[in-house]
N, C-alpha and C positions, 0 to 999 in steps of 0.2 A: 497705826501701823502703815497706810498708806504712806503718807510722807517719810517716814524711814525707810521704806519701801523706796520711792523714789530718789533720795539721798542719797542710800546704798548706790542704786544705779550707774546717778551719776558720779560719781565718787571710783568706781568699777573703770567707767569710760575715761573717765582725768587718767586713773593710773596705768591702762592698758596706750593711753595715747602718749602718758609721756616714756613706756617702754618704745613704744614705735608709731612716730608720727601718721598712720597709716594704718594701723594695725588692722582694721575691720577688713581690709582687701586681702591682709596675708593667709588665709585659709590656715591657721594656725589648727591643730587636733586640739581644741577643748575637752571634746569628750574623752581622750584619750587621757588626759590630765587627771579628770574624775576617776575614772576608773581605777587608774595609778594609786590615786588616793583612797579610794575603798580598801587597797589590800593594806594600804599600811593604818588604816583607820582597822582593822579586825584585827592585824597584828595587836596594836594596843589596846584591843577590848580583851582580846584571847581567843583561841579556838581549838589550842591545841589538846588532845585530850589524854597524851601520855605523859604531859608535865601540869604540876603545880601553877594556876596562872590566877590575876588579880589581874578586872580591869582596872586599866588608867584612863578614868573619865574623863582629866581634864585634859591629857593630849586627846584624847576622843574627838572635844569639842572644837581643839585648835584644829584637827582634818577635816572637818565639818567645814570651819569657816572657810579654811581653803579650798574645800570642795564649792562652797556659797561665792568664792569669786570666779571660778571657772564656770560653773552655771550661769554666773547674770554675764559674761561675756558672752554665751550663748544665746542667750537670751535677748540679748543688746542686739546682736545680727538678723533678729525677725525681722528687721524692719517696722517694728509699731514702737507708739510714741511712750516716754518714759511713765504718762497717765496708764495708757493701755497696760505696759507692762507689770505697773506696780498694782492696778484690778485684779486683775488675774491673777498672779504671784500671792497676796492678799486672800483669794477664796483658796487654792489651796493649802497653803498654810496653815488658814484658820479650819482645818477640816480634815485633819490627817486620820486614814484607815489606819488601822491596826490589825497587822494580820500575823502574829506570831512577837518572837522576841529580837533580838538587837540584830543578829548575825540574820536571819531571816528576812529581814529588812535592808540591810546593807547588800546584802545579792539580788534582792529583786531589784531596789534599785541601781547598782551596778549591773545588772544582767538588759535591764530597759535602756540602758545609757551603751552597753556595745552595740546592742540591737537595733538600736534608734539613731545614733552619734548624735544628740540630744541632750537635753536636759529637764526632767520631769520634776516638777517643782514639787507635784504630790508627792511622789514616792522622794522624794529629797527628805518632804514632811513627817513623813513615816520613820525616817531615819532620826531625825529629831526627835521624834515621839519616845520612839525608845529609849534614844539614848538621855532623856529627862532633860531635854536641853531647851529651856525659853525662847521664844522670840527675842527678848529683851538680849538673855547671853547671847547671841548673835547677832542682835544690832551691837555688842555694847564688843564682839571680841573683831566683828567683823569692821569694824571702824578703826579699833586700836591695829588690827596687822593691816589695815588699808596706810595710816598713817607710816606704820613701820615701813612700808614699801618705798613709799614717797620719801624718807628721811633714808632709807640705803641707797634710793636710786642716785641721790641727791650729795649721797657721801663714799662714790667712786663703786657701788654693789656693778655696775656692768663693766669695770673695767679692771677690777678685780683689788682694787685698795684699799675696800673698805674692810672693819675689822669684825669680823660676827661676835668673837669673842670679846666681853670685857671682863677686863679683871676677875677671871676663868669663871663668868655666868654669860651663856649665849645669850645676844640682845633681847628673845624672843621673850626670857625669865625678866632680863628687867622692867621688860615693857607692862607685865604685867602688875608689878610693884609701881608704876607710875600712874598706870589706869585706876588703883584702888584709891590712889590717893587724892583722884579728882570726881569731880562731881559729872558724870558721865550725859547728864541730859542736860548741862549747860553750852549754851550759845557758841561757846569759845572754846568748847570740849578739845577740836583736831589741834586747834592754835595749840591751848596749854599743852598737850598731848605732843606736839611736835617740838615744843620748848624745851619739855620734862626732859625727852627723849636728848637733843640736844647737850644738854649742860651735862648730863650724864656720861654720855659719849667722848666729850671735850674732855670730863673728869676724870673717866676711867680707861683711857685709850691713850693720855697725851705722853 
């Protein structure tokens, strides 16, 4: 877990530096980001309780991972080294409380994150806990939208030419049809992963 731990990291800081060469000086609201994302992470679980609702787990998981990049940006600006942070990250992780059910979890930890403008790795855990989500599915979903980033930045996403849509499935659907079809702990995982992505795009956009 460690070295995925660290991977993630840096992986975090490539894509945060090639948004903006600089970026750790710009006092960017991280926490602010997170928190954004808890309400639409409880939208898709549901909470409403005058309507009919069914969570949707697997957008669950993809707020999570988004939520898992705005944290390690935070996290990145301690000041300690990608060793230091991937220890710590690592014990709590591997040791998540349990104090109630999904929604219960998702406010304490969004309630620690306005309180704090922070990022609590435990109560992160917690939210994982609930929502039955592996370590493994957030190395494995946190790498595939780290790629995606890197491949919109790369194909006009900040200047507004790129296309989200292909062939009326948002890139986010096909990304996931690419990711099943490689072998996710191999070497050359982001490579293939940015190829896959690649050809598809050329394919279905040109």
């Amino acid at each position: 877990m460690k070295e995925q731990l660290a991977a993630m990291l840096v992986m975090q800081d490539e894509m945060n530096t090639k948004v903006h060469p600089r970026w750790n000086e710009q006092g960017f609201h991280w926490y602010r980001a997170i928190w954004t994302e808890c309400a639409e992470l409880m939208e898709h679980y549901g909470w409403k309780w005058w309507k009919k609702q069914a969570p949707d787990l697997e957008q669950v998981k993809l707020e999570i991972i988004d939520i898992w990049h705005f944290g390690m940006s935070i996290l990145l600006l301690s000041g300690k080294s990608i060793s230091e942070l991937s220890e710590e990250i690592e014990a709590d992780l591997d040791r998540p409380r349990a104090d109630g059910g999904f929604r219960e979890a998702v406010e304490n930890f969004a309630g620690d994150t306005i309180l704090t403008k922070s990022f609590n790795t435990a109560r992160f855990a917690e939210v994982m806990k609930a929502a039955e989500m592996s370590f493994d599915d957030l190395y494995i979903g946190y790498v595939g939208k780290n790629v995606l980033n890197f491949f919109r930045q790369d194909h006009g996403y900040k200047d507004g030419t790129y296309v989200k849509q292909w062939n009326g499935r948002e890139d986010n659907e096909h990304l996931v049809d690419i990711v099943q079809a490689l072998n996710p702990i191999s070497e050359n995982f982001r490579e293939e992963l940015y190829e896959g992505l690649k050809t598809k795009y050329v394919e279905l956009t040109a």
